[in-house]
C-alpha positions, -999 to 999 in steps of 0.1 A, spaced: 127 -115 -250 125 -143 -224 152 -120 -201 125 -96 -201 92 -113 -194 113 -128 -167 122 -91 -157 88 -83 -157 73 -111 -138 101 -107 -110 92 -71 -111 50 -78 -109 58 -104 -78 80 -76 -58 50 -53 -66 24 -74 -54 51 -84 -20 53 -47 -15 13 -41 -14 10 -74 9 33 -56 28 12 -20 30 -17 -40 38 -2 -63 62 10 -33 81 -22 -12 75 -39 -40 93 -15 -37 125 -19 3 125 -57 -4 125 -60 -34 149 -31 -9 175 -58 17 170 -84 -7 180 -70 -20 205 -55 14 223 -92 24 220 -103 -10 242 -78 -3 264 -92 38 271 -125 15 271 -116 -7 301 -104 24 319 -132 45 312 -157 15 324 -132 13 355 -137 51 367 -177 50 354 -179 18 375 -162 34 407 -184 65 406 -214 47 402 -204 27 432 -196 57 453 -231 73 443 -256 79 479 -286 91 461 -307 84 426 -298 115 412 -261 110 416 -267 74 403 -285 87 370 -262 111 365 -231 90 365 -253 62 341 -261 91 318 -224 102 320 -213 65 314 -242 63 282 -226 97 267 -186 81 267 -202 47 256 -217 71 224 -186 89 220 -164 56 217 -186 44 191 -184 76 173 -143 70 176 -143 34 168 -166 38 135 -147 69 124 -107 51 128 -123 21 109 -133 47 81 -102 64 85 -83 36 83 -100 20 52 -97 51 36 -54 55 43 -53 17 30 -73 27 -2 -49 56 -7 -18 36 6 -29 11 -27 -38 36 -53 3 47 -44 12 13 -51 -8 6 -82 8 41 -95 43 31 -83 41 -9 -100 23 9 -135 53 36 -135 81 8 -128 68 -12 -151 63 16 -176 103 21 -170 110 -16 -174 89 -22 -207 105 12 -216 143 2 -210 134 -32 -221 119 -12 -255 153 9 -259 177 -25 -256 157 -44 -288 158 -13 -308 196 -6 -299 202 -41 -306 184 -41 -338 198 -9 -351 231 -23 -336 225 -53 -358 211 -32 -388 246 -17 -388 269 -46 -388 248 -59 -414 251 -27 -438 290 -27 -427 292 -63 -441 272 -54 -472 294 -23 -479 326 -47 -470 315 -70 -497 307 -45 -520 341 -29 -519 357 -63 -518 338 -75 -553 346 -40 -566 383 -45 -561 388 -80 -571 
């Protein structure tokens, strides 16, 4: 019984190391995400700030701000929807996890299950066979 619990427990701390893991490495996906999306930031601030610089009249100079105002809105737009994104694979990424560690474990409690009963019946048995030995023994004597 203590083999088993110990089974188990070894079993529950590889479970809970493997989701560390998947979160771990959902974080890295999300802050790669982030930061490739700084990075088109910076660049797109670079070109706004170089056409705003060439610009000769007010008109060109509003129409580059309002250009620079619409990709500002649009990488907000992208940054909010990988963070939902994201969350949402991590959610899903666990819910696997949780259904992998309850259908190991159902295996282990399972296998662990099957061994008592073999053993018992395995012990039932040599017990009978003893019986019937000393049975036949008395019987003959």
């Amino acid at each position: 019984m203590q083999n088993q619990f110990i089974d188990l427990y070894r079993q529950g701390i590889k479970t809970a190391a493997d989701a560390a893991r998947v979160s771990l490495e959902s974080s890295i996906r999300m802050q790669e995400k982030q930061l490739e999306m700084v990075r088109n930031a910076l660049e797109q601030q670079a070109r706004s700030a170089e056409e705003i610089t060439r610009a000769s009249s007010m008109d060109e100079l509003l129409a580059a701000q309002s250009r620079l105002a619409g990709a500002q809105v649009n990488r907000i737009v992208e940054f909010w929807s990988s963070v939902w994104q994201a969350a949402a694979q991590n959610q899903a990424q666990g819910l696997r996890e949780i259904q992998t560690y309850a259908t190991r474990s159902s295996e282990e409690v399972a296998r662990a299950a099957a061994s008592q009963i073999s053993r018992g019946v395995g012990s039932v048995s040599e017990s009978a066979d003893a019986a019937n030995h000393d049975r036949k023994a008395r019987k003959t004597a």
